[in-house]
Backbone as a printed PyTorch tensor [residue, N CA C, xyz], in Angstrom:
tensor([[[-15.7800, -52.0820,   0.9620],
         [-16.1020, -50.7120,   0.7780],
         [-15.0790, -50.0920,  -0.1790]],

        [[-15.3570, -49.4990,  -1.0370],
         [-14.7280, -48.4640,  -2.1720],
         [-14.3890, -47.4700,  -1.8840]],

        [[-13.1450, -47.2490,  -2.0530],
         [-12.4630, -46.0590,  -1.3380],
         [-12.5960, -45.2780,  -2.7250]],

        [[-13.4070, -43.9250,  -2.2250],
         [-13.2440, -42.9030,  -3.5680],
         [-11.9340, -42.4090,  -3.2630]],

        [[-12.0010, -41.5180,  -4.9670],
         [-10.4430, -41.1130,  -5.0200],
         [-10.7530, -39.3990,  -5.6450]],

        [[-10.4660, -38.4600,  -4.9370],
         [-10.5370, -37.1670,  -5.0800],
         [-10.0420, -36.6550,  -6.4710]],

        [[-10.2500, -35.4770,  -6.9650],
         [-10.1110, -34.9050,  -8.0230],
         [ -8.3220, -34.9310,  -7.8450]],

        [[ -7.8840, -34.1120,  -6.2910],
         [ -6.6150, -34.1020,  -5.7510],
         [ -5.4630, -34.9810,  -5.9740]],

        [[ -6.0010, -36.5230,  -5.8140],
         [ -5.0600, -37.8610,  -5.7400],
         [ -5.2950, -38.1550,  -7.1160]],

        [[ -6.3180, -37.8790,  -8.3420],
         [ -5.8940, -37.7700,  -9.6600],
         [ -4.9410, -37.1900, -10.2210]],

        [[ -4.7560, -36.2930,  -9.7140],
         [ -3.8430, -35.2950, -10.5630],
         [ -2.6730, -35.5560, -10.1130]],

        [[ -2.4250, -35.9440,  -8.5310],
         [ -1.2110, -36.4980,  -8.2000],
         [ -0.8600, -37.7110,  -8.9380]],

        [[ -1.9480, -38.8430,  -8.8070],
         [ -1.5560, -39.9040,  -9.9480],
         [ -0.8660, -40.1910, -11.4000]],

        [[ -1.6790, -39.0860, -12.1440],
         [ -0.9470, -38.3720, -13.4860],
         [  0.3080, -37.9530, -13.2410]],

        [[  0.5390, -37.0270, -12.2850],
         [  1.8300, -36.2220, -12.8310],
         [  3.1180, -37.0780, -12.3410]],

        [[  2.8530, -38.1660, -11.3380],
         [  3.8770, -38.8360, -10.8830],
         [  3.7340, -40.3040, -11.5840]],

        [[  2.8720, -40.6840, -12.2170],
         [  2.4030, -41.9150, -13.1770],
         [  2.7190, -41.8560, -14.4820]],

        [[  1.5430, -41.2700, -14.8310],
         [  1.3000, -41.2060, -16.3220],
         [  2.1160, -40.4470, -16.9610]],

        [[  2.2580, -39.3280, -16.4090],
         [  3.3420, -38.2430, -17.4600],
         [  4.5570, -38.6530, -18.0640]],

        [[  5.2090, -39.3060, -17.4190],
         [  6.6330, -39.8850, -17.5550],
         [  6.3710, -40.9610, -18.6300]],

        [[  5.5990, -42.2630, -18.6070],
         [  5.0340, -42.8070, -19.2720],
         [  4.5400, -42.6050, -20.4030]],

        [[  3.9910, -41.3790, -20.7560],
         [  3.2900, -40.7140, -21.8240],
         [  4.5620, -40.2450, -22.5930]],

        [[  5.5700, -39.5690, -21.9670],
         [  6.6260, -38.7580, -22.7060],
         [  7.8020, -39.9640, -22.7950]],

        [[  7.9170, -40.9470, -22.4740],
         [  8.7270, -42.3630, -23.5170],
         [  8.1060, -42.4830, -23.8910]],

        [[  7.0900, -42.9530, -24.3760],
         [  6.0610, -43.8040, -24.8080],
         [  6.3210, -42.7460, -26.4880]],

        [[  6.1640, -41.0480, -26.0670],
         [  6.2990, -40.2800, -27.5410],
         [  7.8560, -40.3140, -28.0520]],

        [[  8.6330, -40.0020, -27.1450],
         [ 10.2660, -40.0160, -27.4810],
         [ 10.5040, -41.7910, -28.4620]],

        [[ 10.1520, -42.7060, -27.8250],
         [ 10.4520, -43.9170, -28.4930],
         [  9.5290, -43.8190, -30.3990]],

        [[  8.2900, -43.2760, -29.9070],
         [  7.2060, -43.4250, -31.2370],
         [  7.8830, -42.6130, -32.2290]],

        [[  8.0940, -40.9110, -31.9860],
         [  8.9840, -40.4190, -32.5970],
         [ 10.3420, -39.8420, -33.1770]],

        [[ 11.2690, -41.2110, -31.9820],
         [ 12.9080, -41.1050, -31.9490],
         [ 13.6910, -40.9130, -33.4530]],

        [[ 12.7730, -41.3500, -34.5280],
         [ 14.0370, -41.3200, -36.1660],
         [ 13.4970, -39.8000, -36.0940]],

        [[ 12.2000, -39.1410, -36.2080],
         [ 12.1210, -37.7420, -36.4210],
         [ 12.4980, -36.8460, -35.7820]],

        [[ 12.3960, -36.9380, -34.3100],
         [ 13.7930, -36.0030, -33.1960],
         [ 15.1000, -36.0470, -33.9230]],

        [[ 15.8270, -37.5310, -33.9420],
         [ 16.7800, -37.6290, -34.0520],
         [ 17.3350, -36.6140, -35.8140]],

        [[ 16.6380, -36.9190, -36.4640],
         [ 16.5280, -36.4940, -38.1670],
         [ 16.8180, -34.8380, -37.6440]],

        [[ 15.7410, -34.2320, -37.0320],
         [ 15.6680, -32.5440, -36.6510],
         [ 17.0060, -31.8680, -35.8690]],

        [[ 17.4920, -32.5680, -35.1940],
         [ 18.4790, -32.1910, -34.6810],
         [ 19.7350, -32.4410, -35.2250]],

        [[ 20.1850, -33.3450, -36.4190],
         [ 21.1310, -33.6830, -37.0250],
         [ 21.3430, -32.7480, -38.0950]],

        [[ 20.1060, -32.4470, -38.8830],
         [ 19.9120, -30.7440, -39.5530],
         [ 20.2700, -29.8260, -39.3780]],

        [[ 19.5810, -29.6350, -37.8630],
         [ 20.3640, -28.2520, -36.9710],
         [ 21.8570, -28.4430, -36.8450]],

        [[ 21.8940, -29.2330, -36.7260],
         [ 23.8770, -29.1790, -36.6500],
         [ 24.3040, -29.0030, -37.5800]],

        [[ 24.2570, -29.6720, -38.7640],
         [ 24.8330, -29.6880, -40.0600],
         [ 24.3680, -27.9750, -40.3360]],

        [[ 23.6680, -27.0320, -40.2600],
         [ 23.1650, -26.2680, -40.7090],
         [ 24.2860, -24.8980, -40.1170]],

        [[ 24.7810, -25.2540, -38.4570],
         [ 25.3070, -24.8470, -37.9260],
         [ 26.8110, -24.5930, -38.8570]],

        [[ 27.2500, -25.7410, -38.6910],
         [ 28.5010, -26.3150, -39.3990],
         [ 28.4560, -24.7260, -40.6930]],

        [[ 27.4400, -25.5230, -41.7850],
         [ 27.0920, -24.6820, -43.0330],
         [ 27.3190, -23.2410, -42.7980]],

        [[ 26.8610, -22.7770, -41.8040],
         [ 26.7220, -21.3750, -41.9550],
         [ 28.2480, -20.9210, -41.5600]],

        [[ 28.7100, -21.3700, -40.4200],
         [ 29.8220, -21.6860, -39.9010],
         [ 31.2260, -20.9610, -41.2290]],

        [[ 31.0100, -22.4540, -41.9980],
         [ 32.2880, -22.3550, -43.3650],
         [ 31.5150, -21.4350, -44.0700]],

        [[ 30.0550, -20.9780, -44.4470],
         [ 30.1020, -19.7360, -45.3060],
         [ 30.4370, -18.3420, -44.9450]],

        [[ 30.4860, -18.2640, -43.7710],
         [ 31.0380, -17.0920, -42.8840],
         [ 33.0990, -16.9620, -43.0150]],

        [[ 33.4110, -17.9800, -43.2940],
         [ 34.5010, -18.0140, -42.6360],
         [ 35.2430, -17.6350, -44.3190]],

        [[ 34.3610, -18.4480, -44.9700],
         [ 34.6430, -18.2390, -46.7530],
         [ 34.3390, -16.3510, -46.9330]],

        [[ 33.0050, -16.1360, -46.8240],
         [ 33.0170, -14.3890, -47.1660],
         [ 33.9930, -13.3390, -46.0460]],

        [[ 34.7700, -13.9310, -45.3600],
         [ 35.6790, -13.2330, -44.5920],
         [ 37.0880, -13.1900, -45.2580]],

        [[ 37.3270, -14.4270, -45.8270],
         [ 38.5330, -14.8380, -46.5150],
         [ 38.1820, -13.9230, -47.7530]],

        [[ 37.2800, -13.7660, -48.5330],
         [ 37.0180, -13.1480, -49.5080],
         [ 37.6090, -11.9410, -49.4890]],

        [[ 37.1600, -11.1250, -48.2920],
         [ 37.2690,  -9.7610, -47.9920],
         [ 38.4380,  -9.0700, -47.7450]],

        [[ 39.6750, -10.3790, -47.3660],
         [ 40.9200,  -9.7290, -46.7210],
         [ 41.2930, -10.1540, -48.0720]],

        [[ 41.8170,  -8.6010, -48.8220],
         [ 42.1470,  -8.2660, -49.3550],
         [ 43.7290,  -7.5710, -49.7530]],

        [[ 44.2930,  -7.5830, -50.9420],
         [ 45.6390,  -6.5070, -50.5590],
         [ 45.7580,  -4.9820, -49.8290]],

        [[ 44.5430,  -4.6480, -49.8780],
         [ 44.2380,  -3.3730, -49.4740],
         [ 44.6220,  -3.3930, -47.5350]],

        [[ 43.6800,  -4.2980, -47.2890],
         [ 43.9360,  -4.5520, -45.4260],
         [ 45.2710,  -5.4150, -45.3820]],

        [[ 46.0390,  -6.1020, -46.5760],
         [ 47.1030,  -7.1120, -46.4630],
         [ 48.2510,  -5.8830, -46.3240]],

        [[ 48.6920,  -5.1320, -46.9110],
         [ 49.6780,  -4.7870, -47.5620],
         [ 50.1030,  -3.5490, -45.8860]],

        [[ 49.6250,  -3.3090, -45.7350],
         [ 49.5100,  -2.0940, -44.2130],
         [ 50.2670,  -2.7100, -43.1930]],

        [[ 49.6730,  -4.2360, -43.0390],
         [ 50.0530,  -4.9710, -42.2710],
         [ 51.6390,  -5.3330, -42.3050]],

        [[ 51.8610,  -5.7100, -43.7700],
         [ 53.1300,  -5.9720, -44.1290],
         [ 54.5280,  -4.7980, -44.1090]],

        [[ 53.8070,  -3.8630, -44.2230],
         [ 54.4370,  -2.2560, -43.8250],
         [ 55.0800,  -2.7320, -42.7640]],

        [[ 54.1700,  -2.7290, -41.3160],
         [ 54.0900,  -2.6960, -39.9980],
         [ 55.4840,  -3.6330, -39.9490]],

        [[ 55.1600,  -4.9350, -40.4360],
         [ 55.9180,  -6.0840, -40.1970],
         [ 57.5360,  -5.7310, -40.9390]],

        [[ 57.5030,  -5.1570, -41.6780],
         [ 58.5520,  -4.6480, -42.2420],
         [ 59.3890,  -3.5650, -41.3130]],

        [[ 58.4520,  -2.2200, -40.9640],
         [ 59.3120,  -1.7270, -40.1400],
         [ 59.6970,  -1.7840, -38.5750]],

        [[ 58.9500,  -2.5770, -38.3430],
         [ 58.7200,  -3.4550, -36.7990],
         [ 60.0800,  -4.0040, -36.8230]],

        [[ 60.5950,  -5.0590, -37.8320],
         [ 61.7980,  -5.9550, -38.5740],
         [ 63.1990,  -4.6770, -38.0520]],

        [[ 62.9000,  -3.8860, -38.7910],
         [ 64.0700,  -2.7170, -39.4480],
         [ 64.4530,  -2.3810, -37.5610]],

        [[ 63.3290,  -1.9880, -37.1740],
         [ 63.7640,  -1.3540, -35.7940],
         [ 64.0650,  -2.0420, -34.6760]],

        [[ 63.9970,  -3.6310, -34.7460],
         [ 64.4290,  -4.8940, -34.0800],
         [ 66.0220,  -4.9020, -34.4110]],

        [[ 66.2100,  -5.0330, -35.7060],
         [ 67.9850,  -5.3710, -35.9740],
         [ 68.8210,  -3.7600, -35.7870]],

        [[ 68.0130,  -2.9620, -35.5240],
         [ 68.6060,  -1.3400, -34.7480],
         [ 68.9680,  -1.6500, -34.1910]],

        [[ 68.1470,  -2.0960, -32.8840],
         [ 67.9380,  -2.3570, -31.4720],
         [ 68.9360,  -3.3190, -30.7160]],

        [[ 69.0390,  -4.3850, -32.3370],
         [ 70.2110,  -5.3270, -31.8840],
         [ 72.1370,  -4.9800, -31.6200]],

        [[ 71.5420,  -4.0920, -32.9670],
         [ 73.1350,  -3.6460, -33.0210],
         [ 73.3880,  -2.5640, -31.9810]],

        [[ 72.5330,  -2.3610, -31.2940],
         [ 72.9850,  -1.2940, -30.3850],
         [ 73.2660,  -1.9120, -29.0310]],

        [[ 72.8660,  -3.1250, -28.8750],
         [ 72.8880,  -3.9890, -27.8960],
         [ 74.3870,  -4.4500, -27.6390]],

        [[ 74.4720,  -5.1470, -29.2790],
         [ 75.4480,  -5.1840, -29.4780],
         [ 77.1010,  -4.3820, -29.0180]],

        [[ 76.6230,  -3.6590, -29.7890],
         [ 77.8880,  -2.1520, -29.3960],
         [ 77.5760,  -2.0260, -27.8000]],

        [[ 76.7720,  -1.7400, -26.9640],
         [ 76.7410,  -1.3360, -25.6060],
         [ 77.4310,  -2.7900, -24.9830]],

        [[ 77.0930,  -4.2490, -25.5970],
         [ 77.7670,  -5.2550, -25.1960],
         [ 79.6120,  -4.5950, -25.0840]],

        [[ 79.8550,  -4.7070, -26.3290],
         [ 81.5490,  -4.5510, -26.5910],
         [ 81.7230,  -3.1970, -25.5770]],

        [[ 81.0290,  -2.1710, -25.4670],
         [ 81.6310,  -1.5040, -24.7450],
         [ 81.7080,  -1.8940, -22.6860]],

        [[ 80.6430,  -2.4370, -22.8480],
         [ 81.2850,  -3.2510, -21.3420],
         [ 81.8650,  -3.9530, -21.3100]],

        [[ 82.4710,  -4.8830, -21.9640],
         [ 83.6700,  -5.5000, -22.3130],
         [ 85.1450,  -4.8680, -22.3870]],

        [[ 85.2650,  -3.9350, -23.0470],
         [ 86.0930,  -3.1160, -23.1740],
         [ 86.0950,  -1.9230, -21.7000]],

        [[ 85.1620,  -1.9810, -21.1610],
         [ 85.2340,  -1.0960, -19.8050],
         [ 85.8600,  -2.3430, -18.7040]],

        [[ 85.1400,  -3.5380, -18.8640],
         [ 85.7650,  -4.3400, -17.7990],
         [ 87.7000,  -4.3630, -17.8040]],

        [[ 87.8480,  -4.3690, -19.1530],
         [ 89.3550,  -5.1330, -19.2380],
         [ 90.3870,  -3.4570, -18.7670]],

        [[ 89.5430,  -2.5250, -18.7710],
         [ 90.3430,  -1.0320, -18.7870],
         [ 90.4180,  -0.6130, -17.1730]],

        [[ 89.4250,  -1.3390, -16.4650],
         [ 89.8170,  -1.0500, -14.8390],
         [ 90.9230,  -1.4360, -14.7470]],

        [[ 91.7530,  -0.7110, -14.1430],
         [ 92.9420,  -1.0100, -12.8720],
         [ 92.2950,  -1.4260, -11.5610]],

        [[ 93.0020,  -2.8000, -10.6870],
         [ 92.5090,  -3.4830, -10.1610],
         [ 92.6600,  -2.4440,  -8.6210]],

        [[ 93.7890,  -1.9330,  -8.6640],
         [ 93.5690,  -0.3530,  -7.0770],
         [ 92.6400,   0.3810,  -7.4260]],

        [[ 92.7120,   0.6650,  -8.1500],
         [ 91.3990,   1.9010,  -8.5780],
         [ 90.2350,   1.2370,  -8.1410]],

        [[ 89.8460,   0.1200,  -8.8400],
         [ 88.5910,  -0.4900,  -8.8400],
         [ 88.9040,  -1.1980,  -6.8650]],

        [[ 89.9310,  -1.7020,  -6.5730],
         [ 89.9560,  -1.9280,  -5.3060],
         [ 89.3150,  -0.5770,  -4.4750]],

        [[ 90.2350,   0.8220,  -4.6290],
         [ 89.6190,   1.9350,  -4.1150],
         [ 87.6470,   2.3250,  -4.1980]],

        [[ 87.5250,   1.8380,  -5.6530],
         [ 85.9510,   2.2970,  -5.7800],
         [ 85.0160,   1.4590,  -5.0970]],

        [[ 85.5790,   0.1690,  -4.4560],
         [ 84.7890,  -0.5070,  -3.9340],
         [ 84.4250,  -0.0850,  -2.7540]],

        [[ 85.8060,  -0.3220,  -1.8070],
         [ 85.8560,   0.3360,  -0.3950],
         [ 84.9850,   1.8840,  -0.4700]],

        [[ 84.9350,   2.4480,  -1.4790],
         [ 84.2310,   3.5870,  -1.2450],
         [ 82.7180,   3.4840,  -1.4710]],

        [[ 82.5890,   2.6830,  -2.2690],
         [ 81.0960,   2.2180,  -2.2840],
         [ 80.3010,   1.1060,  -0.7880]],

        [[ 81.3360,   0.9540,  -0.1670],
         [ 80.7860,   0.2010,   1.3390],
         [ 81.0970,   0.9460,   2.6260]],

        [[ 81.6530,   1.4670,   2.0250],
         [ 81.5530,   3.0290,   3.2400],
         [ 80.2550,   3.6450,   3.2230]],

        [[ 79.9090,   4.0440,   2.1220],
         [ 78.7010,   5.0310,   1.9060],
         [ 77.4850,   4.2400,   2.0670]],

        [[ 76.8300,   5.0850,   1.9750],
         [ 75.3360,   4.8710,   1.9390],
         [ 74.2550,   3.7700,   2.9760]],

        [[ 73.1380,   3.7620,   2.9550],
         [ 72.8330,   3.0450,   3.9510],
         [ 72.8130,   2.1070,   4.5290]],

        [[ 73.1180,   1.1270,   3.8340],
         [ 72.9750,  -0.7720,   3.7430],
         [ 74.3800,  -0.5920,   4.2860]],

        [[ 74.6380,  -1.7490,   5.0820],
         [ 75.5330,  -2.3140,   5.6420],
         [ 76.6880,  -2.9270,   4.7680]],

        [[ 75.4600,  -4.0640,   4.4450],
         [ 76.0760,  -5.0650,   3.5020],
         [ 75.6970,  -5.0750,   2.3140]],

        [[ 76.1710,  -5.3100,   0.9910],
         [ 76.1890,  -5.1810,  -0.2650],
         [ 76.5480,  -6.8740,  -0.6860]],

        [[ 75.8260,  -7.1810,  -1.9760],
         [ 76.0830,  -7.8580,  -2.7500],
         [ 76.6490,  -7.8830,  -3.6400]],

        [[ 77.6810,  -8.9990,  -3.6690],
         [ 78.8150,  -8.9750,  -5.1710],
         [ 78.3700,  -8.2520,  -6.3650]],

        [[ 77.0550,  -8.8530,  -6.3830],
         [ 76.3520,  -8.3370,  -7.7050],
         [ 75.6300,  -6.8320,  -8.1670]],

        [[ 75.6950,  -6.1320,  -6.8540],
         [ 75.2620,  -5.4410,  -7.1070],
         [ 76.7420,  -4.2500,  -7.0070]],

        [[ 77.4200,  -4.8600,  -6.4510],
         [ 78.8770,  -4.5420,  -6.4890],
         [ 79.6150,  -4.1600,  -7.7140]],

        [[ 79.2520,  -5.3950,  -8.4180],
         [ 79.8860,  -5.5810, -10.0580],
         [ 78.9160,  -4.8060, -10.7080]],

        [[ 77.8960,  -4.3980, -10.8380],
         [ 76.7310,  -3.8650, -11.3180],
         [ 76.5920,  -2.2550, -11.4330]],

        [[ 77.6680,  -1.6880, -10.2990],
         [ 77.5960,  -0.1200, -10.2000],
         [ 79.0830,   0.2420, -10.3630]],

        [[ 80.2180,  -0.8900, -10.5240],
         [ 81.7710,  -0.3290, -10.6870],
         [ 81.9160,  -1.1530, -11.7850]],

        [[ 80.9280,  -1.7900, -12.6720],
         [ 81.3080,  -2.5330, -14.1400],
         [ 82.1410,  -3.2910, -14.2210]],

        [[ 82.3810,  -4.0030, -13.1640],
         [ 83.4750,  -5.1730, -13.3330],
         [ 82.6420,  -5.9770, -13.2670]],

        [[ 83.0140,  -7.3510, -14.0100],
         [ 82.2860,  -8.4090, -13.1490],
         [ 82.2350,  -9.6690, -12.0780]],

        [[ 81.5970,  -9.9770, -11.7680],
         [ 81.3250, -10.4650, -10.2640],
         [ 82.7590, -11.3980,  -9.8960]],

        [[ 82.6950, -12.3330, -11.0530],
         [ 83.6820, -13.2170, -10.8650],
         [ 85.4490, -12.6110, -10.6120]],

        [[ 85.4970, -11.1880, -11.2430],
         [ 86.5300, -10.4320, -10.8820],
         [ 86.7840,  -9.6510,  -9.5170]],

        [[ 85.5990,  -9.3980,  -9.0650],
         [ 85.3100,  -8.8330,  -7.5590],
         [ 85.9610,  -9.1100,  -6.8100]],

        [[ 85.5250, -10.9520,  -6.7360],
         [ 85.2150, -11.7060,  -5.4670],
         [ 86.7730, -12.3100,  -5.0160]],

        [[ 87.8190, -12.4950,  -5.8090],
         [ 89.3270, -12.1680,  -5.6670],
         [ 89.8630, -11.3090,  -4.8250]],

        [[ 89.1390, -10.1380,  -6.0330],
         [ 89.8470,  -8.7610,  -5.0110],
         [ 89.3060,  -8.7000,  -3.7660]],

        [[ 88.0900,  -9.0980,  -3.6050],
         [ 87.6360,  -8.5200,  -2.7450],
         [ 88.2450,  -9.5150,  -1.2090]],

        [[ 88.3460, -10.6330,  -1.7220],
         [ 88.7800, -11.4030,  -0.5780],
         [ 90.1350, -10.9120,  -0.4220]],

        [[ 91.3800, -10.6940,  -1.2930],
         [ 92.8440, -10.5300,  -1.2330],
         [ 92.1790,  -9.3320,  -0.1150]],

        [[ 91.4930,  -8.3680,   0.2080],
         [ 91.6680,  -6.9350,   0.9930],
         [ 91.3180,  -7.2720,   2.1740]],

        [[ 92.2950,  -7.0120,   3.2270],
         [ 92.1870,  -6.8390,   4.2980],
         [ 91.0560,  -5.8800,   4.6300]],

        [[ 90.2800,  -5.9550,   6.0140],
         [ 88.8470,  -5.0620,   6.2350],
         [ 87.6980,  -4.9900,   5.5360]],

        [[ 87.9340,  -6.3300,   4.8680],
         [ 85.9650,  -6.6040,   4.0800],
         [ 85.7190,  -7.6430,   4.7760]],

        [[ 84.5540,  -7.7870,   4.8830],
         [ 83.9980,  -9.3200,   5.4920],
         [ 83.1270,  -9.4170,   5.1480]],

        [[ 83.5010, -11.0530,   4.3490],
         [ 82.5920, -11.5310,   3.1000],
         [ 81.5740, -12.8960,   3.6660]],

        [[ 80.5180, -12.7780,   3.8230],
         [ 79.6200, -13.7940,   3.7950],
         [ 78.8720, -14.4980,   2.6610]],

        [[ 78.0850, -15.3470,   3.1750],
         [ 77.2630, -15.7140,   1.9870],
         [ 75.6650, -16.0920,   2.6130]],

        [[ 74.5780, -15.2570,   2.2390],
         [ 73.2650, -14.9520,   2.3670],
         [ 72.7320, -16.5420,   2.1240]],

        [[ 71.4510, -15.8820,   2.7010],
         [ 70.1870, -17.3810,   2.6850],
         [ 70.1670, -17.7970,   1.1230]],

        [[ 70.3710, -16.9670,   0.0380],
         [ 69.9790, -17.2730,  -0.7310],
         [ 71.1620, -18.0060,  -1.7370]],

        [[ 72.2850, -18.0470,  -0.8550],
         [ 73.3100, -18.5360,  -1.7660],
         [ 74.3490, -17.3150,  -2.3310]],

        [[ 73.9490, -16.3690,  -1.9040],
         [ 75.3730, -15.3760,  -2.8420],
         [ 76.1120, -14.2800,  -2.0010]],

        [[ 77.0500, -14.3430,  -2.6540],
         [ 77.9960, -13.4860,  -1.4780],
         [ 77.7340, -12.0520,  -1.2470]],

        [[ 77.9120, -11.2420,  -0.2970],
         [ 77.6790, -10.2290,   0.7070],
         [ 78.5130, -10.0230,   1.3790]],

        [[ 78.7690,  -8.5490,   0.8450],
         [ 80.5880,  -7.9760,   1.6910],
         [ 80.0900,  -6.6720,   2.5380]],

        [[ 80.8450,  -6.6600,   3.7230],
         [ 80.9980,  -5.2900,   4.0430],
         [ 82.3130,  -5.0010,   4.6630]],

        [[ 82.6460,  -3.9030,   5.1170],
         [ 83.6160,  -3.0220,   5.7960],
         [ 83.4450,  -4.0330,   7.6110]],

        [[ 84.6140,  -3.9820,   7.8220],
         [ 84.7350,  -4.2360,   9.4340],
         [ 84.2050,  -3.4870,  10.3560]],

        [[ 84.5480,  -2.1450,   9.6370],
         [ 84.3940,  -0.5790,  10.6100],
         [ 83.4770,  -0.5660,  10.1140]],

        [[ 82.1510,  -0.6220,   9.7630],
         [ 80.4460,  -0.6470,   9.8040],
         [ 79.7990,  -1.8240,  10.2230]]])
């Protein structure tokens, strides 16, 4: 007996059979002319690509060049200002470090760990508000009786007063 086959199980046949079959069957027949069309399109890409990049180069001109070079010029001028002022504010903390007297600066310390809210203070921030620096501190600060100097999680020293 002959099993008929519905309009239904045709069309299923095709689209899971034949179709796939049909579309190698064209990709292989017409693979040099795909391949040819799409190698065009690229190259064409490319082409337009460098003629764009050529009428841009064209365009920058001395007119948009020269503005720029202004900029770069006085951009320059107000950098080596900037330096020499760096400069000079350098020498003058230099010249402030070597002009402390070591009581005085002993006195400004103790008065800076008396005050204010924090307990404990850091060398650095120590050296940072009486302009000495750190490595000069940490002398004095140990020679004085009534500081007590630790050293934080993070590695750096931390002074305060006994009497706080």
């Amino acid at each position: 007996m002959l099993h008929q086959i519905s309009v239904q199980e045709w069309t299923d046949l095709l689209a899971v059979v034949l179709w796939p079959a049909v579309v190698i069957i064209v990709l292989i027949a017409f693979r040099k002319l795909i391949f040819a069309a799409f190698s065009k399109m690229k190259s064409f890409r490319v082409k337009d690509v460098e003629a764009e990049f050529y009428e841009r180069e064209k365009q920058l001109t001395e007119t948009e060049i020269m503005p720029l070079q202004d900029e770069i010029a006085g951009l320059e001028t107000r950098i080596a200002s900037l330096e020499k002022k760096i400069r000079e504010l350098q020498k003058e903390d230099e010249t402030e470090h070597v002009e402390k007297n070591p009581d005085a600066l002993r006195a400004e310390l103790k008065a800076m760990l008396a005050e204010g809210p924090y307990r404990w203070r850091s060398v650095n921030k120590l050296a940072m508000v009486s302009g000495a620096k750190p490595e000069k501190l940490l002398p004095i600060l140990e020679a004085e009786p009534g500081i007590v100097i630790q050293t934080n999680r993070a590695g750096k020293h931390i002074v305060r007063l006994e009497s706080r």
